[in-house]
VOFI-727265 format. One record per atom (N, C-alpha, C, O): x, y, z. Coordinates in steps of 0.2 Angstrom, whole numbers, padded with zeros to 4 digits, always signed. Example, Ala and Ser with C-alpha at 12.3 -4.5 7.8 and 13.67 -1.06 7.14 Angstrom:
<zamis>
+0066-0028+0039/+0062-0022+0039/+0066-0016+0039/+0071-0017+0042/+0064-0011+0035/+0068-0005+0036/+0064+0000+0039/+0067+0006+0040/
</zamis>
This chain:
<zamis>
+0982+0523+0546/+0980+0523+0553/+0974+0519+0554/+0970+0518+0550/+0973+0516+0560/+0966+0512+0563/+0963+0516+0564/+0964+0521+0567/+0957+0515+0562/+0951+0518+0563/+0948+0518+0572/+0942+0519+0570/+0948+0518+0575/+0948+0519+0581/+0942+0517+0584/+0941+0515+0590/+0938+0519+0577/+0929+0517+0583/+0927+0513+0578/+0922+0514+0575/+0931+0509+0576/+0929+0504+0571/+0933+0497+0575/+0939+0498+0574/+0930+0492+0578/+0934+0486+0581/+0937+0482+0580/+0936+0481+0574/+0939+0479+0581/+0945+0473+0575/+0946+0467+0580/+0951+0466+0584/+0940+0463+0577/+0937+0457+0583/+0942+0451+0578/+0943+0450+0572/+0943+0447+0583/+0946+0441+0579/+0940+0435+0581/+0937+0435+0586/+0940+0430+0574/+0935+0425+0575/+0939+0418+0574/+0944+0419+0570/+0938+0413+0575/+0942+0406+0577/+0937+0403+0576/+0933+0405+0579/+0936+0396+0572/+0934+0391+0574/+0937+0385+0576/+0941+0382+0573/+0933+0384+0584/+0936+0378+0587/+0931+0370+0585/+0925+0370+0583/+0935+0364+0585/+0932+0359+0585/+0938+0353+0590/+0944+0351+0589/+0933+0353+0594/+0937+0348+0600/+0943+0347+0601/+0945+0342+0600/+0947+0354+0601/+0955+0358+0603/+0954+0365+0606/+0953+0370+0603/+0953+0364+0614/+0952+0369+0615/+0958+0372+0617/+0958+0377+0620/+0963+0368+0617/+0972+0370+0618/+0972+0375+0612/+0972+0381+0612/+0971+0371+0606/+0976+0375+0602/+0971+0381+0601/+0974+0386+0600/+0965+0381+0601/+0962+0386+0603/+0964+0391+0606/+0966+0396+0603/+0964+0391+0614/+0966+0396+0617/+0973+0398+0614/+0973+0404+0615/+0976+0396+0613/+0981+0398+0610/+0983+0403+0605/+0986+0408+0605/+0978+0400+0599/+0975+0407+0595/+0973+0413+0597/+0974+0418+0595/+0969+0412+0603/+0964+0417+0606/+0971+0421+0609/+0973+0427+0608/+0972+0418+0613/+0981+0423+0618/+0985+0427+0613/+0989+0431+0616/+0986+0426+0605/+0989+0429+0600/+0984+0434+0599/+0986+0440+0600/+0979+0432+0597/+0974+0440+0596/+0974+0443+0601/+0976+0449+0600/+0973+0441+0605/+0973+0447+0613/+0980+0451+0613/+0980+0458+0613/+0984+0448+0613/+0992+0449+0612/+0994+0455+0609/+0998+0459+0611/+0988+0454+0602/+0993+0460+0597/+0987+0465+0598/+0987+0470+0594/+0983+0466+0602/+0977+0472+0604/+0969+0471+0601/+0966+0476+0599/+0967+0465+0600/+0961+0463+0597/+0956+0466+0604/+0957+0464+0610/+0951+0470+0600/+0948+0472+0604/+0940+0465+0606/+0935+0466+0608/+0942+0460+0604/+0937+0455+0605/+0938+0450+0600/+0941+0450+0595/+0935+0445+0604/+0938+0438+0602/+0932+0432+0603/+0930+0429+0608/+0929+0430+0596/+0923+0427+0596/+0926+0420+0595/+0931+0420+0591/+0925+0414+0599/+0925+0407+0597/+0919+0406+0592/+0917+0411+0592/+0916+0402+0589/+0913+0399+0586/+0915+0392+0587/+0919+0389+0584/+0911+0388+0592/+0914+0379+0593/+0908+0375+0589/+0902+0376+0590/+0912+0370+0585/+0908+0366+0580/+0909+0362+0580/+0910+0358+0575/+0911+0358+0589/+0913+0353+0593/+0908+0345+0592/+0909+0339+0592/+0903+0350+0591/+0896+0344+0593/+0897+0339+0599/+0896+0334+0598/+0900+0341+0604/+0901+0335+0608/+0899+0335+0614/+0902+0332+0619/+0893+0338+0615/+0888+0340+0619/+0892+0345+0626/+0893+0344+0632/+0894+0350+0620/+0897+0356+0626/+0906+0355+0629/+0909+0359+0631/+0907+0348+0629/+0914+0347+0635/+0921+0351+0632/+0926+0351+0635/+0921+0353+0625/+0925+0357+0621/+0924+0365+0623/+0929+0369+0624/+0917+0366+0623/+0915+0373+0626/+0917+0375+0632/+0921+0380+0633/+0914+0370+0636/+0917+0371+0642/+0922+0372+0645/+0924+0376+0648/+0927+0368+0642/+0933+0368+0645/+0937+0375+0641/+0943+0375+0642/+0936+0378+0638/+0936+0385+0634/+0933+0391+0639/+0937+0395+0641/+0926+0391+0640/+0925+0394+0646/+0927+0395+0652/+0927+0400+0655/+0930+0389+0655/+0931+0388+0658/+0939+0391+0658/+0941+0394+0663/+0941+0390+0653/+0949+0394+0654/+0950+0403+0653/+0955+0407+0654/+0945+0406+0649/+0944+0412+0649/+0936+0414+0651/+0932+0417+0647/+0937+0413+0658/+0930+0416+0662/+0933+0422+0663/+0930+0427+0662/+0939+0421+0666/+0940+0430+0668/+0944+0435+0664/+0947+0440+0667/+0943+0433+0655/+0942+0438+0650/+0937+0438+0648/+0934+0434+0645/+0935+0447+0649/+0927+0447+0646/+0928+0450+0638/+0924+0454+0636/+0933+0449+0635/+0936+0453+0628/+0934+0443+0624/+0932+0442+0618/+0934+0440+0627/+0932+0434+0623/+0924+0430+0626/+0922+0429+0632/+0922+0429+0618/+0914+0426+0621/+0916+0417+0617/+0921+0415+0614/+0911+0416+0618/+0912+0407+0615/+0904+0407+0612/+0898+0407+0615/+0904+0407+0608/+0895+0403+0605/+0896+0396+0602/+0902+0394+0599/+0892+0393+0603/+0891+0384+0602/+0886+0383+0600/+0881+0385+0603/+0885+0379+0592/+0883+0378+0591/+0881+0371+0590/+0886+0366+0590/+0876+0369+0590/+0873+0361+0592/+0874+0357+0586/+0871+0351+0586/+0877+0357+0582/+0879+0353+0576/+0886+0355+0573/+0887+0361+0574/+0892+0352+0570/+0897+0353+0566/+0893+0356+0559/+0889+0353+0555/+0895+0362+0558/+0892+0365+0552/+0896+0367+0546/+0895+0371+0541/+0902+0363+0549/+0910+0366+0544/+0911+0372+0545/+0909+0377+0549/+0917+0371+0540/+0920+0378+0542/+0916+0385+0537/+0915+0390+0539/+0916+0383+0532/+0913+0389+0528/+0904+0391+0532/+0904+0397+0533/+0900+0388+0534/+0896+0388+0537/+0896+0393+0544/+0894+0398+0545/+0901+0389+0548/+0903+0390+0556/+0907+0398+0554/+0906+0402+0559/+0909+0400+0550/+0912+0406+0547/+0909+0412+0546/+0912+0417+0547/+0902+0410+0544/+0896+0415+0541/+0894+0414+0547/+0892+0420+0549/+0891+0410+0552/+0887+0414+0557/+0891+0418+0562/+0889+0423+0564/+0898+0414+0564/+0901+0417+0568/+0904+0426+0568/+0906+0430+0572/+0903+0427+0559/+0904+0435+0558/+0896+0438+0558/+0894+0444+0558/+0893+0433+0558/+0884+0437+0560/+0886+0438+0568/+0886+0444+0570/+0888+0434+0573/+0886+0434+0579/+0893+0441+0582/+0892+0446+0586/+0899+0439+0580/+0903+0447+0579/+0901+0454+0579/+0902+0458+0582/+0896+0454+0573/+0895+0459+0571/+0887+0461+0575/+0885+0467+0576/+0884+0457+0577/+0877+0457+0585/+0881+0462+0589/+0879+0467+0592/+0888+0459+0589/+0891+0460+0598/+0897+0468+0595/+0897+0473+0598/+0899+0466+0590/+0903+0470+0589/+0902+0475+0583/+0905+0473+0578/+0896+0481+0582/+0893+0483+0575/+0898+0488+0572/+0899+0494+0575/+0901+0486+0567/+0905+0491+0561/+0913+0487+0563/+0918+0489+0561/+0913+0482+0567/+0917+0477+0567/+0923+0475+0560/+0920+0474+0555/+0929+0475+0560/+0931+0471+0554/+0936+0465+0558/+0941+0466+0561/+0933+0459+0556/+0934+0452+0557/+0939+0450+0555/+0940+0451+0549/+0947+0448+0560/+0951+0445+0558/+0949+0435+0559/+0949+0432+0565/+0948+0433+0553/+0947+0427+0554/+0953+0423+0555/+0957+0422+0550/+0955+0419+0559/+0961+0415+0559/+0960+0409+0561/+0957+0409+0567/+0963+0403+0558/+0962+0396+0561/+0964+0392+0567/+0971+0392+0567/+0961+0390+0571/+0963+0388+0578/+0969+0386+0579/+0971+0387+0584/+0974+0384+0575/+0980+0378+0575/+0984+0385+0572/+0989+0386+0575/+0982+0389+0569/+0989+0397+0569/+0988+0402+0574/+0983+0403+0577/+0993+0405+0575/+0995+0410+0578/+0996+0418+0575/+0998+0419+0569/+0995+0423+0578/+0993+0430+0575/+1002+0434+0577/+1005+0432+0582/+1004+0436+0574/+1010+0440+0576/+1010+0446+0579/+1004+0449+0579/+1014+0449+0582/+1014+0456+0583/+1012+0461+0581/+1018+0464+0581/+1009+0466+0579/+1008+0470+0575/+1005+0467+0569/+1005+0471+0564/+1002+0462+0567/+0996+0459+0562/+0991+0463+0560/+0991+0467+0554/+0986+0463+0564/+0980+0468+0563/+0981+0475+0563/+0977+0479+0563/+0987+0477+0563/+0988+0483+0563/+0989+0485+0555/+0987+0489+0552/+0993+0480+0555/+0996+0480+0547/+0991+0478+0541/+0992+0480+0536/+0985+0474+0543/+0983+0473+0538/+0975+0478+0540/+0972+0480+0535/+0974+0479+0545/+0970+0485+0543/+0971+0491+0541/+0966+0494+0539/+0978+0494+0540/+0982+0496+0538/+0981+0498+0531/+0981+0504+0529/+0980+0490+0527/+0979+0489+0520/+0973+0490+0518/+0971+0491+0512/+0968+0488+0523/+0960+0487+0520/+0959+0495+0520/+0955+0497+0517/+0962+0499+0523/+0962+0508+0525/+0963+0510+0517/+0959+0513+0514/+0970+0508+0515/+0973+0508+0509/+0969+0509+0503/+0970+0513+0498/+0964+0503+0504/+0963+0502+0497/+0955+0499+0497/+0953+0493+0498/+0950+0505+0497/+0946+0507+0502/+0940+0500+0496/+0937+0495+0499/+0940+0499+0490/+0937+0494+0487/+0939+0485+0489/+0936+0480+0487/+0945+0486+0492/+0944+0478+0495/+0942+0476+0501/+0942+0479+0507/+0939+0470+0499/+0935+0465+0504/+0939+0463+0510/+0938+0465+0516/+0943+0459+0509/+0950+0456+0512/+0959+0459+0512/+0963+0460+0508/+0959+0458+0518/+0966+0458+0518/+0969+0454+0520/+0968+0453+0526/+0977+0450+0517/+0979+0444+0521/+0986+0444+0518/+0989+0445+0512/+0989+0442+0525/+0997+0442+0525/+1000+0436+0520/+0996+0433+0517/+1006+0435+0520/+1010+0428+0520/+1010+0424+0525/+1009+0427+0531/+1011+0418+0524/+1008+0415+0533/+1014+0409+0532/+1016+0405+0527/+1017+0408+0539/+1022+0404+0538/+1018+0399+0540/+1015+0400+0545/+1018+0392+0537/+1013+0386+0536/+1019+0380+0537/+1022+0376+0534/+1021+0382+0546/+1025+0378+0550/+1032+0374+0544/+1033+0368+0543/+1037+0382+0542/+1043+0381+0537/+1040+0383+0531/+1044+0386+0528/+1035+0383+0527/+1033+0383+0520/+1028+0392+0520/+1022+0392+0521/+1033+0397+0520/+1030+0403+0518/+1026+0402+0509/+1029+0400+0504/+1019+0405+0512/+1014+0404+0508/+1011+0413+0507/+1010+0416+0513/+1010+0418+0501/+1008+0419+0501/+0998+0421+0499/+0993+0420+0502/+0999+0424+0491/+0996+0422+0487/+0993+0415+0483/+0997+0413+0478/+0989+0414+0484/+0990+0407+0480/+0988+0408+0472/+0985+0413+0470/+0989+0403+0469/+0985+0403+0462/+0982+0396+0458/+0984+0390+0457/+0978+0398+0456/+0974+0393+0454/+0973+0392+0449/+0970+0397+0446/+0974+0384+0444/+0973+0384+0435/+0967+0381+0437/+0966+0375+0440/+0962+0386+0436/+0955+0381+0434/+0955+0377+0430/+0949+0376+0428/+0959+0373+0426/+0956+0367+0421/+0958+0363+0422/+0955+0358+0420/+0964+0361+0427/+0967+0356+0428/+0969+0358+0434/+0975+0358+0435/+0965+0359+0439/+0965+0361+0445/+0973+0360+0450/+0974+0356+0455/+0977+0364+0447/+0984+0366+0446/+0984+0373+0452/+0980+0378+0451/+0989+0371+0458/+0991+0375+0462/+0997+0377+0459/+1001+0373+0456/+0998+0386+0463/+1006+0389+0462/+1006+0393+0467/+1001+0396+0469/+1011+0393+0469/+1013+0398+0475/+1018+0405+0472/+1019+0411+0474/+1021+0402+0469/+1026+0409+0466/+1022+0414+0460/+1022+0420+0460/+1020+0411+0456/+1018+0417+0451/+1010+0413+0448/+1007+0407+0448/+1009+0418+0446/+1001+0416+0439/+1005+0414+0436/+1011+0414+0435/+0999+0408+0431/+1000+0405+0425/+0996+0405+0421/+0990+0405+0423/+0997+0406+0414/+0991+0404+0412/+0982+0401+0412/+0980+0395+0410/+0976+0406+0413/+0971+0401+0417/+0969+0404+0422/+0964+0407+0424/+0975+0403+0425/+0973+0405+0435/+0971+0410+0437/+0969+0414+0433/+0970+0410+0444/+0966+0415+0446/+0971+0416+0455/+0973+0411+0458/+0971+0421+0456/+0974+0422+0463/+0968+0419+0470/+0962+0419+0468/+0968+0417+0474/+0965+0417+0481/+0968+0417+0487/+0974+0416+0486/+0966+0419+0495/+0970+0422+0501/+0967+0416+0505/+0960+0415+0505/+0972+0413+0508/+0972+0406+0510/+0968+0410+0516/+0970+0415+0519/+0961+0404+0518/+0957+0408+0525/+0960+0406+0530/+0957+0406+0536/+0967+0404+0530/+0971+0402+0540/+0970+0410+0543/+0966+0411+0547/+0974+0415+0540/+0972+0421+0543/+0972+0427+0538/+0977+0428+0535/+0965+0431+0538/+0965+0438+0532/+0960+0439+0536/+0956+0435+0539/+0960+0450+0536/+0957+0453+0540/+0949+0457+0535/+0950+0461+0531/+0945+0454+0537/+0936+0454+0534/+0934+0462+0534/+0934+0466+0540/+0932+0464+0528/+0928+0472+0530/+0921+0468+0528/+0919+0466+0522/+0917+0466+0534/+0911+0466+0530/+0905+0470+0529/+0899+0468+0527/+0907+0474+0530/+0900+0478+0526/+0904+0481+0517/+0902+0486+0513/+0909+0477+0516/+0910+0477+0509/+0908+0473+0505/+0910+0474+0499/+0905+0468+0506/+0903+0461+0502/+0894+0461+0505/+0891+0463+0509/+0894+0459+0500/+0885+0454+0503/+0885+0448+0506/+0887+0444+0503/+0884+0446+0510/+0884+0440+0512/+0881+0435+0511/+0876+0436+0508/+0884+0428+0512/+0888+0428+0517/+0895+0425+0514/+0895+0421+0509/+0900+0427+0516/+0905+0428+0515/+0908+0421+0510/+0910+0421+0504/+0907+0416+0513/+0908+0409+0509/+0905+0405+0508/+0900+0405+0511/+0904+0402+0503/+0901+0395+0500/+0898+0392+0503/+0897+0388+0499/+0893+0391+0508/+0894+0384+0511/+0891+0378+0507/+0887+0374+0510/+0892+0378+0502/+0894+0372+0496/+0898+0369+0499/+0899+0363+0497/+0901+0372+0503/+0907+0369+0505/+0910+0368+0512/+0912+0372+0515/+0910+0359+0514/+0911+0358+0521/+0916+0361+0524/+0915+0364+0530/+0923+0360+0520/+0928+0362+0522/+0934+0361+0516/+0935+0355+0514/+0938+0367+0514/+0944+0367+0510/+0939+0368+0504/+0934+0364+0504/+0941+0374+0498/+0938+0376+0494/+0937+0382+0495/+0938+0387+0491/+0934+0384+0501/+0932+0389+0501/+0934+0395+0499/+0930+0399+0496/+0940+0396+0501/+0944+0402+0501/+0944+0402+0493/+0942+0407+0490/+0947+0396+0490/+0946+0395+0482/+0940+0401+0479/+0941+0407+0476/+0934+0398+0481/+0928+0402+0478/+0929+0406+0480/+0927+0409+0476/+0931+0411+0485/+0931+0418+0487/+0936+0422+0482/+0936+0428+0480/+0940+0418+0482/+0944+0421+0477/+0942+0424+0471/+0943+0430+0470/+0939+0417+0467/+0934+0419+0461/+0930+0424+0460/+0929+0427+0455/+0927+0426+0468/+0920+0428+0468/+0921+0435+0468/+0917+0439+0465/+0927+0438+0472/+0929+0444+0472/+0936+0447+0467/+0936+0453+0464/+0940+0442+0466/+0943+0446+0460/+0949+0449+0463/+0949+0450+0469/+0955+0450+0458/+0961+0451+0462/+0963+0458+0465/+0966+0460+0470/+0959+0461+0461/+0958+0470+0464/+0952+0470+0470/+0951+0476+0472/+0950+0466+0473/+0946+0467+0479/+0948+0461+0484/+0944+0458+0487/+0955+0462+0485/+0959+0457+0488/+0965+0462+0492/+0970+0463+0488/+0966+0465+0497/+0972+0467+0498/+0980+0461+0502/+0979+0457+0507/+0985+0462+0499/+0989+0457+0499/+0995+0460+0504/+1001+0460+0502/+0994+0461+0508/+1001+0461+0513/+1009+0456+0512/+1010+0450+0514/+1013+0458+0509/+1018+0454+0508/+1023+0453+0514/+1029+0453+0513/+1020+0451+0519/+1026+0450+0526/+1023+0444+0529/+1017+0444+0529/+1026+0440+0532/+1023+0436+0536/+1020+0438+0544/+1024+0439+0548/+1015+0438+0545/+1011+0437+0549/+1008+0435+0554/+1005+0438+0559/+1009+0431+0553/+1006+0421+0556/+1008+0417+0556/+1013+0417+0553/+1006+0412+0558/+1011+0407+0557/+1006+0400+0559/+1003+0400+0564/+1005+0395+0556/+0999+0389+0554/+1005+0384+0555/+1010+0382+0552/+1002+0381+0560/+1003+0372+0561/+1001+0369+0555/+1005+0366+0552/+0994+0369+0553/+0990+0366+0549/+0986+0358+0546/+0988+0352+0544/+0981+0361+0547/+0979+0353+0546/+0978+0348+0553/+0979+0342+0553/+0976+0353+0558/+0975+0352+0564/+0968+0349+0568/+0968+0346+0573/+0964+0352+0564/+0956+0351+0567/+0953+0347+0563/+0948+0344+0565/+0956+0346+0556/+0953+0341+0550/+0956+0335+0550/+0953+0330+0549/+0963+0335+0551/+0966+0326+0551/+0965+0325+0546/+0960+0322+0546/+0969+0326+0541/+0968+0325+0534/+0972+0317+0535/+0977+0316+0537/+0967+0313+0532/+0966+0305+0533/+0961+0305+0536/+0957+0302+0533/+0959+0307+0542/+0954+0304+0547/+0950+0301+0543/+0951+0301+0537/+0946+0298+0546/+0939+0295+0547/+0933+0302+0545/+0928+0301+0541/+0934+0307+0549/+0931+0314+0550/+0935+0316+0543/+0930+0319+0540/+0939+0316+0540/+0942+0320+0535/+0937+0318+0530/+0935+0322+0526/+0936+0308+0528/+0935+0307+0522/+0927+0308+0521/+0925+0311+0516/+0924+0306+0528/+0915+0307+0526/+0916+0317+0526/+0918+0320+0521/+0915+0319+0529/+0915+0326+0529/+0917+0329+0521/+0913+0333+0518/+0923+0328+0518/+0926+0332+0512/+0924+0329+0507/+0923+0333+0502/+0922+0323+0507/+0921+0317+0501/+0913+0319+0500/+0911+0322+0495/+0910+0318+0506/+0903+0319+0506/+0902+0326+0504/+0902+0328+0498/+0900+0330+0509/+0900+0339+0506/+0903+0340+0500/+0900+0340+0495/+0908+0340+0499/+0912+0343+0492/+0911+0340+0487/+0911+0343+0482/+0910+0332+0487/+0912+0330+0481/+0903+0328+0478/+0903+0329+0472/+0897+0326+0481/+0891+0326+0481/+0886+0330+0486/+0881+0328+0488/+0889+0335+0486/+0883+0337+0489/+0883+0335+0499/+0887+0331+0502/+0877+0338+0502/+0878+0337+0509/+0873+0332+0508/+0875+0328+0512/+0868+0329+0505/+0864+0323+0505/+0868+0316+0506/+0867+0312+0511/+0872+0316+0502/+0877+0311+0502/+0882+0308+0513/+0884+0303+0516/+0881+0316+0514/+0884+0314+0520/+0882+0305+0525/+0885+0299+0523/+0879+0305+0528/+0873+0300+0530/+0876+0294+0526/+0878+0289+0529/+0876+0294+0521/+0878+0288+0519/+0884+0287+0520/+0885+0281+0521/+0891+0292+0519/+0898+0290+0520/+0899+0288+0526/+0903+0283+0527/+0895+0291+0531/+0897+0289+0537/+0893+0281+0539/+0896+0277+0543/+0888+0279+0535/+0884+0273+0538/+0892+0267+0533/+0894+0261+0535/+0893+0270+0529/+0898+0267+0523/+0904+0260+0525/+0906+0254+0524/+0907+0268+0531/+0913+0263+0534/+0919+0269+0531/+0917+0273+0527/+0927+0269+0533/+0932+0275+0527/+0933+0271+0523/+0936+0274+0518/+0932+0263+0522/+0936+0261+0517/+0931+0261+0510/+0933+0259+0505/+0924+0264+0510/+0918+0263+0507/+0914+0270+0503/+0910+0271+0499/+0919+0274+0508/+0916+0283+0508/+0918+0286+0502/+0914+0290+0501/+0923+0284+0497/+0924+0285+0490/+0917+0285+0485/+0913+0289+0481/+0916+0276+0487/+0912+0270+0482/+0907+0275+0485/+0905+0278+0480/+0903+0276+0491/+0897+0277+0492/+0896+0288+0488/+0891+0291+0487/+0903+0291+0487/+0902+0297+0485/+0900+0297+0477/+0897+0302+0474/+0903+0292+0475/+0903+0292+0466/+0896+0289+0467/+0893+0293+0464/+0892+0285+0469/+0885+0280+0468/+0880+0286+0470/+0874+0286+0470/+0883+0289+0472/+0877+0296+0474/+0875+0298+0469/+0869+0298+0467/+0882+0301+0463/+0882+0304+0456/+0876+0299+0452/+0877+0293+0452/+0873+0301+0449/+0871+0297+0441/+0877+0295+0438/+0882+0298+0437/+0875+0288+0437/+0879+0285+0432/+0888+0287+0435/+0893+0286+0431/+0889+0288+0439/+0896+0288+0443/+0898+0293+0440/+0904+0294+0442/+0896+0298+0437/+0898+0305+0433/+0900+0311+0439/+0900+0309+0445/+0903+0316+0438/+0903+0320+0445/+0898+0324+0444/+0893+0324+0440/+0898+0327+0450/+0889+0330+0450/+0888+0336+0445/+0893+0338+0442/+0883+0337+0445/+0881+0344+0439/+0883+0350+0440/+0884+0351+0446/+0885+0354+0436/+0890+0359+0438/+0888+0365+0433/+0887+0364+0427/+0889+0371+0436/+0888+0377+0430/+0893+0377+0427/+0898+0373+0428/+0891+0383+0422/+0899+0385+0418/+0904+0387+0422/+0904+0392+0425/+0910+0382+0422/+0915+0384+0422/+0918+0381+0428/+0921+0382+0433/+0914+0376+0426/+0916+0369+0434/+0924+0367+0432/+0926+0367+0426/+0928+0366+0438/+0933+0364+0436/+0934+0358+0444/+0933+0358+0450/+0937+0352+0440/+0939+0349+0447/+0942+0351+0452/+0944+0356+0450/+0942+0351+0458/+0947+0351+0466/+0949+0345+0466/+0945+0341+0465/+0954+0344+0467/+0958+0339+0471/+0957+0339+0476/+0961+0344+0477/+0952+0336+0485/+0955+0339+0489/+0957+0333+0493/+0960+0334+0498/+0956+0327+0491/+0956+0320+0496/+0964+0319+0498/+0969+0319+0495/+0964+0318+0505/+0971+0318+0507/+0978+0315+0503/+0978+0309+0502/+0983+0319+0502/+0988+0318+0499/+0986+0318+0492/+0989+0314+0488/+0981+0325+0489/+0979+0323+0482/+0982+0327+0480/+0985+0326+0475/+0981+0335+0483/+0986+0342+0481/+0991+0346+0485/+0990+0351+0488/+0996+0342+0485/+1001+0344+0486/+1004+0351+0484/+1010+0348+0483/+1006+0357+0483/+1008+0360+0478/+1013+0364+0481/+1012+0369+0485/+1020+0363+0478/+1026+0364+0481/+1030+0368+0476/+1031+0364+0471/+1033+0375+0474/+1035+0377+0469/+1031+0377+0465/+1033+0381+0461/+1026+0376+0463/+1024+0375+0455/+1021+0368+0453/+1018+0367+0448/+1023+0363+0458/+1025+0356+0458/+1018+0352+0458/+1014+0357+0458/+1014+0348+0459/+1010+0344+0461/+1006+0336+0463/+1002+0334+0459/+1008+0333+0466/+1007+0327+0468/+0999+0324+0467/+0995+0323+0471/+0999+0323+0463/+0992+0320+0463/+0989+0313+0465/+0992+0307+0464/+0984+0314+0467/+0980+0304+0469/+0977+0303+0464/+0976+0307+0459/+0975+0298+0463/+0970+0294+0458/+0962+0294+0460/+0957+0291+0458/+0963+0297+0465/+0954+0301+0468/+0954+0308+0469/+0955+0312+0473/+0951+0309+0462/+0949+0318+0461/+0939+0317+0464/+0934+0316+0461/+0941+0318+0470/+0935+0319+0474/+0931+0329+0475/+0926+0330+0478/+0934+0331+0474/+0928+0339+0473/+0929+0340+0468/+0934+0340+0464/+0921+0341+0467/+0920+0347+0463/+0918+0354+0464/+0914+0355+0468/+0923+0361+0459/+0922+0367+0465/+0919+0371+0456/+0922+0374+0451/+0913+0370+0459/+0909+0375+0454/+0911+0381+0453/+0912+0383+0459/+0911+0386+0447/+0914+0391+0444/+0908+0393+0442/+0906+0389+0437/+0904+0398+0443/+0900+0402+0436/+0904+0406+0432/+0908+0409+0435/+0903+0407+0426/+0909+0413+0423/+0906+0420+0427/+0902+0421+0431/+0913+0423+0424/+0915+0431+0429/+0909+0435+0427/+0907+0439+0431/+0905+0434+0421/+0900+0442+0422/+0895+0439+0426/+0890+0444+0427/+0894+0434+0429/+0887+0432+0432/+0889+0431+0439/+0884+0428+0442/+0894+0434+0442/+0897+0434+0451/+0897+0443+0450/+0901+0447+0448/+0888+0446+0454/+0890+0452+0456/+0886+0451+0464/+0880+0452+0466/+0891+0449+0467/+0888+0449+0474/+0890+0454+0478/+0889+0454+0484/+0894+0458+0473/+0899+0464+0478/+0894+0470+0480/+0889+0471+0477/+0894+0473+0485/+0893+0482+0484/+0897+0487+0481/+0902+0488+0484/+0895+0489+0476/+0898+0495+0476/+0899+0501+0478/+0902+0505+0476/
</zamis>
């Protein structure tokens, strides 16, 4: 059963789509979200904001906060459940991505699960990924190998961040990486929490256009992913002064000696540069630009849980 005096706020980050935004937001309203935070990471001096405000002025169940820089999404994620949790305290956050939509009875169902299984962090459905139902994913850290149907030797489980419902006062914060501009993140959360502090909803849920706010190809995709993920946020400033045809050359010349950047135990490649991980059945398409790297500490040295 739903806890009652405990609120079940959905969080979205917008970046200059305030269509497919409100759209998300009209799904969470829909299924009984008792509040509905924007986080805009538009940088565009407000006119995304605006026109967001402007279309849900007279629901006082959603707020819009803006902030003055693109801070990614693992970033734009952690403050947006700080500024939830100001407005909505003992709050649990369904995080879902502007470009998906929430189903009917979602939040019911997966707070359902976090009720269940009172040690997990997270909880998150199957998500229809516009025809391709996506669970669980799984991940071979040594050869940075996606699977969707089962574990393989190596691997590790992660809950794709389009949409899973957050208890945060189960975790330390803050919730993701921001090592990481964007894509990876969900990765490391996986890691960091472990598959028994994961609840799994086996029904689809949602439903993800995907790859809507990022443009994988863009101009915005290559400085952005290449830059933050594969060197570091230093490196940004240069990809962008670089040119896209240059944003590669200028991420490796960052590294010493063209090497990838320095990494703890248990660094394992990301694939993330567009059209580089594919992963269909078990399948995977790779590019010849293995541009992230998604640092690993080993398991005894990730205690950021509460017990």
């Amino acid at each position: 059963m739903r806890d009652k005096h405990r609120p079940l706020i959905g969080l979205t980050l917008n970046y200059r789509d305030a269509a497919r935004t409100s759209r998300c937001v009209a799904s969470l309203l829909a299924d009984g979200a008792d509040g509905v935070l924007v986080w805009d990471n538009s940088a565009d001096g407000g006119r995304s904001a605006q026109a967001l405000c402007q279309h849900w002025v007279h629901e006082p169940r959603v707020h819009i906060e803006v902030s003055t820089r693109n801070l990614g999404f693992s970033a734009g994620v952690n403050r947006g459940i700080d500024a939830a949790l100001a407005r909505w305290p003992q709050a649990w956050v369904l995080l879902i991505n502007n470009d998906a939509t929430l189903h009917r009875g979602a939040l019911q169902t997966l707070a359902q699960a976090l009720n269940a299984q009172p040690q997990a962090v997270v909880a998150y459905p199957r998500v229809d990924h516009d025809g391709q139902v996506i669970g669980t994913v799984y991940y071979q850290r040594l050869f940075a190998l996606l699977r969707f149907d089962r574990a393989w030797p190596g691997s590790f489980s992660y809950p794709s961040g389009s949409a899973l419902l957050i208890a945060p006062e189960r975790i330390r914060p803050p919730l993701f990486d921001e090592d990481f501009f964007m894509y990876g993140e969900d990765v490391m959360l996986g890691w960091r929490l472990g598959a028994s502090r994961m609840a799994h909803v086996p029904q689809v849920l949602a439903w993800h256009e995907g790859s809507a706010s990022s443009r994988n190809g863009s101009w915005f995709y290559e400085t952005h992913v290449v830059a933050r993920n594969a060197c570091g946020g230093g490196a940004l400033a240069a990809c962008q002064e670089a040119g896209p045809h240059k944003a590669r050359a200028v991420a490796a010349a960052r590294r010493p000696h063209g090497q990838p950047a320095p990494a703890r135990p248990g660094t394992f490649m990301a694939i993330t540069q567009p059209a580089a991980a594919q992963g269909i059945g078990g399948r995977l398409a790779l590019s010849p630009w293995p541009i992230s790297v998604l640092s690993l500490p080993p398991a005894q040295e990730v205690l950021p849980i509460w017990e």
